[in-house]
Structure formats: structure tokens, C-alpha cells
N, C-alpha and C positions, 0 to 999 in steps of 0.2 A: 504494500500500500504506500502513497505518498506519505510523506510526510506530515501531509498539512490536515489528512485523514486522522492519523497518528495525534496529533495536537488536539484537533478539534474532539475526537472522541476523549483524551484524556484532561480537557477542560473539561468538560462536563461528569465526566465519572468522577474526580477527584472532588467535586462538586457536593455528591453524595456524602452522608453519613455511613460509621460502619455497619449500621443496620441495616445499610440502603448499599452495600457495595456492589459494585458491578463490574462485574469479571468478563472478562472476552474470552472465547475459547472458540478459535479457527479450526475445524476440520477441513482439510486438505481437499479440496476436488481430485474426480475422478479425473483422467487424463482425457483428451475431447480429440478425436481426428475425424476424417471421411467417413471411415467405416465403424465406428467407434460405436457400441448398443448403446444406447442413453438409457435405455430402462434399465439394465443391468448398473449401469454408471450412478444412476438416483440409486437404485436400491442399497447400492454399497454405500455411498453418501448417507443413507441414513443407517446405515447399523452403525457407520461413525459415529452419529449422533447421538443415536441412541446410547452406544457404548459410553460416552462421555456424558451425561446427564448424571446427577448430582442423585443419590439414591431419594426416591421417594420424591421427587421435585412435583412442581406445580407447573405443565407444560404448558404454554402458548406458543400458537407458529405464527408468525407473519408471515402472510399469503393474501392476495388480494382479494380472494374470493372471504376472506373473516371479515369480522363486523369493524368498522369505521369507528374509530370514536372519537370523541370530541377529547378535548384537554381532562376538562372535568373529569369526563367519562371513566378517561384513562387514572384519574386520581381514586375513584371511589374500586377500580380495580386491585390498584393499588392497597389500599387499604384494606381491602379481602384478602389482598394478600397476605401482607406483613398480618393480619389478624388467624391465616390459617398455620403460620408459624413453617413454614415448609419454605425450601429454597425454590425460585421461579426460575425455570430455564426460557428464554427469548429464544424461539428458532429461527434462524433463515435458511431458504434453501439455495442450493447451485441455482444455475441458467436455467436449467430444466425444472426449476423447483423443487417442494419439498417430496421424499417417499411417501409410499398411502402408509407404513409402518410408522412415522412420525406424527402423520395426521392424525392419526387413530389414539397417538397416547396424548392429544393437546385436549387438556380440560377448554383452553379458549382459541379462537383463532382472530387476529388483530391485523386487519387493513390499513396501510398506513396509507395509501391513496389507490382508487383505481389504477394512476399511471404506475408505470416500472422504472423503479429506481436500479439506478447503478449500485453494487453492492459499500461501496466506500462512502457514500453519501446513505443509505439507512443504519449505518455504525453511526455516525452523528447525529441524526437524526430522532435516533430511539433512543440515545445517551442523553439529549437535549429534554426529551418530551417526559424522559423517564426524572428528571431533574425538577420541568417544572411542573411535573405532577405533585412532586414530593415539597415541591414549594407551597402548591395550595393546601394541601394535606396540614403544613406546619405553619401557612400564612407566613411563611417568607415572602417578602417584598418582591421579588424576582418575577410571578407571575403577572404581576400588574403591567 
């Protein structure tokens, strides 16, 4: 990732409380050519995932087909969260999206817009949103 990826996500993470911390954890794409199966490629994409999730987590995938939410929205999730005491894994998928074995263990699915973002712009993005949710939650100034 750029650098400026790199920055901008870790403004916002270092932002957080440690009750609020937010961990990135990259699993590796599958390798992509001409002849390359992409459904075998997602599949294994997600046993990564799978593999790395945090025992007993709270999944959500961002995916565009999941529900939209407003700031707010995103704040009273939040707060179900931290209230069901379990760690939250954020998914995103590869190019090809997420596996149907990822989608199947997401208690929520989270739209961050119709359009398709490039993958280094929703690391900021979800860092930012996940920041000023926890701002309204605590009525820090920042959401204003």
C-alpha cells in the first residue's frame, strides 16, 4: 500500500481507545492470471479468513449488497457491540469478493456505498467512520 494509505489509516486507528482498538490483518490474495479459477481463488481467500478471525468474534462483511448505514447507525452498532463483549472482525473481500463461507458466519453485512471502492481507500475509510462513531457514542467533539 502507499504510504499515504498507511498514514491515513493509522490516524484514525491510533484515534481509538484501547477498548476501541483496531487491528488490521491483511490476508494475502490469491495469485490472478488468464487462466486463473477465481472461485477456487475466493474460496481459499476465505479459509484465510476464516483461519484468522479472532475465536468467537462478532463477524461483519463489507459487501455492497449489506445494509447502508448512516453514521449514527453505525454508532448504535457499535455499541451492541462493545455491549456483546466479543471481538468484531470487519471483512473485506479480494476483487472477486467475499467467499459464500465468510458470508454465512457474518452476524451483519455493512454497505459502505453502492459504488466500488478501491481497496486502500475502504482501510480509511472504515478507520474514519469507525472513529466517528465512537465519537458520538462518547460525545466527543469530532462528530460535529
Amino acid at each position: 500500500m502507499p504510504s499515504w494509505v498507511q498514514q491515513g489509516y493509522d490516524d484514525y486507528a491510533k484515534r481509538l481507545p484501547r477498548e476501541c482498538e483496531l487491528v488490521l490483518k491483511e490476508i494475502s490474495p490469491g495469485k490472478r492470471g488468464k487462466n486463473t479459477d477465481l472461485a477456487r481463488i475466493v474460496k481459499e481467500e476465505g479459509e484465510r479468513m476464516i483461519a484468522a478471525l479472532p475465536t468467537n468474534a462478532h463477524v461483519v462483511t463489507l459487501d455492497i449488497p449489506g445494509k447502508a448505514w448512516t453514521t449514527a447507525e453505525l454508532a448504535e452498532a457499535m455499541q451492541g457491540w462493545r455491549e456483546n463483549g466479543r471481538s468484531v472482525a470487519l471483512l473485506v473481500g479480494g476483487p472477486e469478493g467475499l467467499a459464500d463461507s465468510v458470508k454465512t458466519l457474518a452476524s451483519q453485512s455493512w454497505s459502505l456505498s453502492p459504488l466500488t471502492f478501491p481497496h486502500p481507500l475502504v482501510r480509511i475509510v472504515v478507520a474514519e467512520q469507525l472513529y466517528r462513531a465512537w465519537s458520538i457514542l462518547t460525545n466527543h467533539p469530532y462528530h460535529r
